[in-house]
PyMOL commands that place a pseudoatom at each C-alpha (Angstrom):
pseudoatom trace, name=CA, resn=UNK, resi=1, chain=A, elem=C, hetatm=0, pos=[0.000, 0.000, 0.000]
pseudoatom trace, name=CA, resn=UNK, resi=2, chain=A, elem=C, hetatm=0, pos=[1.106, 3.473, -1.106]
pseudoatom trace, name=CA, resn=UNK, resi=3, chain=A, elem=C, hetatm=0, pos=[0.953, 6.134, 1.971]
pseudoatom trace, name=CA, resn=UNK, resi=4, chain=A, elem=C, hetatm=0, pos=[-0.510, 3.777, 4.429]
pseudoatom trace, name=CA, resn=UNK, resi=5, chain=A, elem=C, hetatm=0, pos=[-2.256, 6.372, 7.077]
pseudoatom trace, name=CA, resn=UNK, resi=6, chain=A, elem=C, hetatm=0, pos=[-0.320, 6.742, 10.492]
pseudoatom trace, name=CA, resn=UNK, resi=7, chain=A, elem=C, hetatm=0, pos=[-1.605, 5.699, 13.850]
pseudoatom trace, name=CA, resn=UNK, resi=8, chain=A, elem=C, hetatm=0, pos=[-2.170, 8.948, 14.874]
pseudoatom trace, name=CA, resn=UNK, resi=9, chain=A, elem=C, hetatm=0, pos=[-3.978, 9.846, 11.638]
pseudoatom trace, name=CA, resn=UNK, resi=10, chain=A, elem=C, hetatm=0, pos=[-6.080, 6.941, 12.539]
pseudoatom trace, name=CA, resn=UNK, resi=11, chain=A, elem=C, hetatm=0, pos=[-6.609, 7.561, 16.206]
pseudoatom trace, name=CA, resn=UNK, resi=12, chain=A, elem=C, hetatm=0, pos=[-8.368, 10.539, 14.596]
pseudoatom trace, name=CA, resn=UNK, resi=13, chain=A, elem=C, hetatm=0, pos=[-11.370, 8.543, 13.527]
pseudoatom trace, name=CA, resn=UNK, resi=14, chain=A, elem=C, hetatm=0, pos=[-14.457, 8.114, 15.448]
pseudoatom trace, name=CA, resn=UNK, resi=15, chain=A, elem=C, hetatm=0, pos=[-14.655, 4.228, 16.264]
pseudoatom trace, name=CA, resn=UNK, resi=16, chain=A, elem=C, hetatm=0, pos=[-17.294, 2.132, 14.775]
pseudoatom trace, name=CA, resn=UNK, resi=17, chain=A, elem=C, hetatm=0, pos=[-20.817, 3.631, 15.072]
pseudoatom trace, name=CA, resn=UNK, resi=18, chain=A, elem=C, hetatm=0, pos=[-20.310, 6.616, 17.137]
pseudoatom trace, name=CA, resn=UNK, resi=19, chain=A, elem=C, hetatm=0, pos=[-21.714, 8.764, 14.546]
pseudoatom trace, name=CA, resn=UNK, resi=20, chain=A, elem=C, hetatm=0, pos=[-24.823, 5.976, 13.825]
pseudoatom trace, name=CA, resn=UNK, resi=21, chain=A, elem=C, hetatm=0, pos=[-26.925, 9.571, 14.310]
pseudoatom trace, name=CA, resn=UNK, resi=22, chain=A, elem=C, hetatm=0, pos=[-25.601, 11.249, 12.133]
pseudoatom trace, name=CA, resn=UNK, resi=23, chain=A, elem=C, hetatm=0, pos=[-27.136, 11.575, 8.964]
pseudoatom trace, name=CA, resn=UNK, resi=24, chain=A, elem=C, hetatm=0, pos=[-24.818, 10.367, 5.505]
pseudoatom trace, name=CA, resn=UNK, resi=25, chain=A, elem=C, hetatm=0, pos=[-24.364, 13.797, 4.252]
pseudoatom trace, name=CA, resn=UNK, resi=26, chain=A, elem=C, hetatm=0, pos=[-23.143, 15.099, 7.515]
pseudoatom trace, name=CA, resn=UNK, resi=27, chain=A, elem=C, hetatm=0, pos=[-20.796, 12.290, 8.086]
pseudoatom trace, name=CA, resn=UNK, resi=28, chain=A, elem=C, hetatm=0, pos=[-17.093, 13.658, 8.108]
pseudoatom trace, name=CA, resn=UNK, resi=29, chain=A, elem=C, hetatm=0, pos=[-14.632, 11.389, 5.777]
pseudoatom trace, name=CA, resn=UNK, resi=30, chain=A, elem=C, hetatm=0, pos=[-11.659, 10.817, 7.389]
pseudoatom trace, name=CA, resn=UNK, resi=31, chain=A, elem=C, hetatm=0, pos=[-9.555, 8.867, 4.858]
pseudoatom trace, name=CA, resn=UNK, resi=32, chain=A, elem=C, hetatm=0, pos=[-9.759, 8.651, 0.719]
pseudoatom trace, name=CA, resn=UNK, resi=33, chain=A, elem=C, hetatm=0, pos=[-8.301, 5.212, -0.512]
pseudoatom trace, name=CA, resn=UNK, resi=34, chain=A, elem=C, hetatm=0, pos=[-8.079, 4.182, -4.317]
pseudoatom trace, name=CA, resn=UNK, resi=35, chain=A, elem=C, hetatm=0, pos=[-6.802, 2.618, -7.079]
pseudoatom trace, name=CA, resn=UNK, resi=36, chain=A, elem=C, hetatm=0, pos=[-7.906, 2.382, -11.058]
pseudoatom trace, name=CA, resn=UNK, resi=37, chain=A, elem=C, hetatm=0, pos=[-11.212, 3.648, -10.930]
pseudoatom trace, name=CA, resn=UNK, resi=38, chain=A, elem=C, hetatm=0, pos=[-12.051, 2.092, -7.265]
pseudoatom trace, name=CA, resn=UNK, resi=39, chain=A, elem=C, hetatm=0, pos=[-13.058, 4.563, -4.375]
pseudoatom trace, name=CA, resn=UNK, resi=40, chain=A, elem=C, hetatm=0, pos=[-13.140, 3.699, -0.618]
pseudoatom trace, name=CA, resn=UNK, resi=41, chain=A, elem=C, hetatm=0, pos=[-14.250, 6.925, 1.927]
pseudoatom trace, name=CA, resn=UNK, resi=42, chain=A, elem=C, hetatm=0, pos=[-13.575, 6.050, 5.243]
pseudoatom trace, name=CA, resn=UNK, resi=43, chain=A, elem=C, hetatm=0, pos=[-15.941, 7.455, 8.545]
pseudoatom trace, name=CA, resn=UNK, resi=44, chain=A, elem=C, hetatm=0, pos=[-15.433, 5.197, 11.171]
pseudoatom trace, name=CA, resn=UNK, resi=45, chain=A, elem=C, hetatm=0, pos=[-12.775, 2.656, 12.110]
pseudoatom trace, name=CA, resn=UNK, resi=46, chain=A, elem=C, hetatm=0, pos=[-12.822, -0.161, 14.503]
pseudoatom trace, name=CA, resn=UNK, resi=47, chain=A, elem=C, hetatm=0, pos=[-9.203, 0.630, 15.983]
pseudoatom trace, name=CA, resn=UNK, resi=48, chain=A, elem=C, hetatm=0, pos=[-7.733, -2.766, 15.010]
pseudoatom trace, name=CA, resn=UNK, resi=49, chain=A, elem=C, hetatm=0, pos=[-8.878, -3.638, 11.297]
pseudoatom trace, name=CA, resn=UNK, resi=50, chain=A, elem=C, hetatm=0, pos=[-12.949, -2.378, 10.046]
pseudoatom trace, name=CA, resn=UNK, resi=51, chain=A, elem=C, hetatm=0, pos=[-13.719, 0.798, 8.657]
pseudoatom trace, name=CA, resn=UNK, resi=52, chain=A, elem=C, hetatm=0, pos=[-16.873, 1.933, 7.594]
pseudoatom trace, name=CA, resn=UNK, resi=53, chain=A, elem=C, hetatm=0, pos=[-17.699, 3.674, 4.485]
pseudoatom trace, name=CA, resn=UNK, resi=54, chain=A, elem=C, hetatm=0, pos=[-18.665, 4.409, 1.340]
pseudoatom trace, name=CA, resn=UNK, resi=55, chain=A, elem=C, hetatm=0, pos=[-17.394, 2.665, -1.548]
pseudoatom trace, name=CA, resn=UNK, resi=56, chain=A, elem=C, hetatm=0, pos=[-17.079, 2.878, -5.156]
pseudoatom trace, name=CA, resn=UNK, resi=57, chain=A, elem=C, hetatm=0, pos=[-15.829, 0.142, -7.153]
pseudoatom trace, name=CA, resn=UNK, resi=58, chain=A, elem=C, hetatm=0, pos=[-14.900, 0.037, -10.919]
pseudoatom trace, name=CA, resn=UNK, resi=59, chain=A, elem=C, hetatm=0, pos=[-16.785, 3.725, -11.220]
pseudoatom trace, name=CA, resn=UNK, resi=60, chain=A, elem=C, hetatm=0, pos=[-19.798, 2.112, -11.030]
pseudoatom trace, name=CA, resn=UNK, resi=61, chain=A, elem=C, hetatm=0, pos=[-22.208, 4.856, -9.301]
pseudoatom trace, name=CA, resn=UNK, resi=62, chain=A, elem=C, hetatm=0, pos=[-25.558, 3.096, -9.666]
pseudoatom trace, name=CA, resn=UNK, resi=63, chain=A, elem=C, hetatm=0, pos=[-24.172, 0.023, -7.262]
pseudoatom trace, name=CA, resn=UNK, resi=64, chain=A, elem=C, hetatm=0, pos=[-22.127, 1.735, -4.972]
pseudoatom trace, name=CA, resn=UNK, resi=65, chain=A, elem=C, hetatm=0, pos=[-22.565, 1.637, -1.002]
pseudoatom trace, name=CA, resn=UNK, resi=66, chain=A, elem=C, hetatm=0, pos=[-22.608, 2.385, 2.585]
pseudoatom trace, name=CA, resn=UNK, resi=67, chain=A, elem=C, hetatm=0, pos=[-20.739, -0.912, 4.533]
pseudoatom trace, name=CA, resn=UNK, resi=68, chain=A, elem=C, hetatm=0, pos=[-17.842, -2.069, 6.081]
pseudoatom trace, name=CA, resn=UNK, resi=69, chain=A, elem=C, hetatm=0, pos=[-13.936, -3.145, 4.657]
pseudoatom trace, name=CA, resn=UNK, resi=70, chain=A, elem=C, hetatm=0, pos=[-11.273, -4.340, 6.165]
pseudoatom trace, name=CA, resn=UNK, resi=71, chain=A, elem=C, hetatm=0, pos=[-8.126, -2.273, 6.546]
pseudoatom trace, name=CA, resn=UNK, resi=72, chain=A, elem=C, hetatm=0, pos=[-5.562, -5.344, 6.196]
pseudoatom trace, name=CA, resn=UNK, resi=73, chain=A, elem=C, hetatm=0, pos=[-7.812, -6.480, 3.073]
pseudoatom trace, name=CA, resn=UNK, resi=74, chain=A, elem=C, hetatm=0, pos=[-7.349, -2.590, 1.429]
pseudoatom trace, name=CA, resn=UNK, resi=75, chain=A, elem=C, hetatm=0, pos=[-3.966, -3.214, 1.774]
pseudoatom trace, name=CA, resn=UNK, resi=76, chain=A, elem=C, hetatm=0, pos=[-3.480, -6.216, -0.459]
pseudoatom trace, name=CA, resn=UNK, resi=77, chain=A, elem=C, hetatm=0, pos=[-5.150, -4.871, -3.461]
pseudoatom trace, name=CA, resn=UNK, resi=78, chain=A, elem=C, hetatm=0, pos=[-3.133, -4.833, -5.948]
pseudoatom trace, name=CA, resn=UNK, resi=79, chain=A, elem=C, hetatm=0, pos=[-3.757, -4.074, -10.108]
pseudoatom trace, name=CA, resn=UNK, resi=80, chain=A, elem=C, hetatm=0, pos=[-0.482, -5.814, -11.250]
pseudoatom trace, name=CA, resn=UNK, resi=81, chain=A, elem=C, hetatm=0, pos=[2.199, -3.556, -10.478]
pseudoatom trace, name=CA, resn=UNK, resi=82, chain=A, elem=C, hetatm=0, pos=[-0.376, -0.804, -8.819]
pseudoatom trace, name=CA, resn=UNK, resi=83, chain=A, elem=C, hetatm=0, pos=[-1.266, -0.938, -4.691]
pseudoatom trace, name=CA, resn=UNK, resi=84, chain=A, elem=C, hetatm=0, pos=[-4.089, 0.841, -3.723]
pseudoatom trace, name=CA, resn=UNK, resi=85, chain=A, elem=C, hetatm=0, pos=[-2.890, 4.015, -2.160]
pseudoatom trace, name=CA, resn=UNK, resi=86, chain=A, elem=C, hetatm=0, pos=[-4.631, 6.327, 0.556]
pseudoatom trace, name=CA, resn=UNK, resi=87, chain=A, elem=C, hetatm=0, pos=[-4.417, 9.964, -0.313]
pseudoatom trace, name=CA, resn=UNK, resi=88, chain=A, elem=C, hetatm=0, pos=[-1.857, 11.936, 1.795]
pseudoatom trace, name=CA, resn=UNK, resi=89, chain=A, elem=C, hetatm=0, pos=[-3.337, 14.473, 5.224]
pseudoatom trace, name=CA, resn=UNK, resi=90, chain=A, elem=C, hetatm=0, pos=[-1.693, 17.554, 3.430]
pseudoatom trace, name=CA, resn=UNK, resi=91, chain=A, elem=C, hetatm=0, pos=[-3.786, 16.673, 0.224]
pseudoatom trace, name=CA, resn=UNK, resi=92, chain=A, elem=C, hetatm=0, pos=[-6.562, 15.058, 1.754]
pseudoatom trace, name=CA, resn=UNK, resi=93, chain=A, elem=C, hetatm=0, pos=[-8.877, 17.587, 3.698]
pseudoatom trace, name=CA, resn=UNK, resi=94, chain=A, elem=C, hetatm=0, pos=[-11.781, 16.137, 6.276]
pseudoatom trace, name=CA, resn=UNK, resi=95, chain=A, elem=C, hetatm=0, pos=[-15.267, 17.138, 5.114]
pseudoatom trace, name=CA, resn=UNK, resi=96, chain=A, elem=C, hetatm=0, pos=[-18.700, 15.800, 4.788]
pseudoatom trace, name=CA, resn=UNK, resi=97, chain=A, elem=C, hetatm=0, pos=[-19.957, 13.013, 2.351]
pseudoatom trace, name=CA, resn=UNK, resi=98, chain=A, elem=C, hetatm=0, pos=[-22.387, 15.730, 0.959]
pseudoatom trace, name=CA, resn=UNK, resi=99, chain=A, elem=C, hetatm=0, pos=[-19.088, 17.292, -0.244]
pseudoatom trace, name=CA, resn=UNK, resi=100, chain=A, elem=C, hetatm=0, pos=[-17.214, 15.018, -1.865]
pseudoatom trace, name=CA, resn=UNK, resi=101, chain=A, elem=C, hetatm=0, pos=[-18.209, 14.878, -5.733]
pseudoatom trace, name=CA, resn=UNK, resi=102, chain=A, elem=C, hetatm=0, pos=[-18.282, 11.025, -6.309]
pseudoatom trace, name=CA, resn=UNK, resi=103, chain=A, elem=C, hetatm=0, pos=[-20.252, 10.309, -3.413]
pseudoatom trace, name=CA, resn=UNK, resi=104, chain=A, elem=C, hetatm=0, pos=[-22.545, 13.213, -4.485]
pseudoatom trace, name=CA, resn=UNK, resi=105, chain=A, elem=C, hetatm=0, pos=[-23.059, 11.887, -7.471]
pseudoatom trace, name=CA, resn=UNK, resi=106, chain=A, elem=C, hetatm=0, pos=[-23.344, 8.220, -6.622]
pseudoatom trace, name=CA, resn=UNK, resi=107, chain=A, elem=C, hetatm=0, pos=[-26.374, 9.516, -4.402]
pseudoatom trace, name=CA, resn=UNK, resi=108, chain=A, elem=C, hetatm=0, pos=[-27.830, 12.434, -6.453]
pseudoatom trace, name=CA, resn=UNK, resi=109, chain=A, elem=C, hetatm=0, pos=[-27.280, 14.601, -4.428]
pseudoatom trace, name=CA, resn=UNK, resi=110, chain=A, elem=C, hetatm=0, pos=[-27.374, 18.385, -5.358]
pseudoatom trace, name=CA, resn=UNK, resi=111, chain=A, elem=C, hetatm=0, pos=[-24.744, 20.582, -3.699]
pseudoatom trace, name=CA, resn=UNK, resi=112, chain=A, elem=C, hetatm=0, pos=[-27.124, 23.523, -2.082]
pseudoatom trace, name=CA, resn=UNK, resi=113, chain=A, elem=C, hetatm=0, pos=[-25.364, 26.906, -3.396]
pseudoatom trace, name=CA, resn=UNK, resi=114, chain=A, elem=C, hetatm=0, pos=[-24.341, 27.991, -0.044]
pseudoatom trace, name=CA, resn=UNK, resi=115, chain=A, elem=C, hetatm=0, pos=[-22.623, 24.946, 0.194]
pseudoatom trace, name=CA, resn=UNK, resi=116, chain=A, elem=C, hetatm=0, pos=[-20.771, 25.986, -3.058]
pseudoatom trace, name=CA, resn=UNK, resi=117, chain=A, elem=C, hetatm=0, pos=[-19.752, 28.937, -2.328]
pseudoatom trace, name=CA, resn=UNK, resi=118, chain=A, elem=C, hetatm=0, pos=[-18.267, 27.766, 1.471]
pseudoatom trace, name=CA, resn=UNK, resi=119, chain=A, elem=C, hetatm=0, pos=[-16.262, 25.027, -0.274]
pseudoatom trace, name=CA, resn=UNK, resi=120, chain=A, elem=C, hetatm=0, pos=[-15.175, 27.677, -2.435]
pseudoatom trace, name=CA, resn=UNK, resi=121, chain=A, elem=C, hetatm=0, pos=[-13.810, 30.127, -0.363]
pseudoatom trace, name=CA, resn=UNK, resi=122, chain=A, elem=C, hetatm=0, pos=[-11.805, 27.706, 1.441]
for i in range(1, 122): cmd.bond("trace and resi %d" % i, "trace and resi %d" % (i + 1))
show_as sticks, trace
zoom trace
């Protein structure tokens, strides 16, 4: 795995379903993993191995989900030569699902212009 997230970056993640009550769009996304066309958005982590999240595999929007994947499984994916690689904390910037493009567009989700212009002034 390419840039495999720190402990501490970790430790930053509210354990499994701690934010059960809070609703998908607010959920904050902690970690971005991916590889050719494959999406993983990480919200909650067991401390040891299961994250929960929404994933996107092979671009395909219509079937993509809410669930759970395990961290030492993400690791071993491989697409010959490619690992799967977890986007960097100085690149990757914690924000809710209802901001994040792909899963906005997985769920049809409209981005409200208010929204817009916050994420733009950023």
């Amino acid at each position: 795995m390419w840039n495999e997230p720190s402990e501490e970056r970790l430790a930053k993640i509210p354990r499994l379903y701690e934010t059960e009550d809070v609703p998908i769009q607010a959920k904050l996304v902690y970690l971005h993993f991916f590889i050719a066309g494959c999406d993983w958005y990480i919200t909650e982590y067991d401390g040891h191995d299961l994250f929960f999240g929404f994933a996107i595999l092979n671009q395909d929007y219509q079937n993509a989900e809410w669930g759970y994947v395990s961290f030492r499984e993400l690791k071993t994916i491989k697409v010959k030569w490619l690992e799967i690689d977890c986007e960097l904390d100085w690149i990757w910037e914690i924000r809710p699902a209802s901001e994040i493009d792909r899963i906005r567009e997985a769920h049809g989700w409209q981005m409200e212009t208010e929204e817009r212009k916050a994420i733009n002034e950023r």
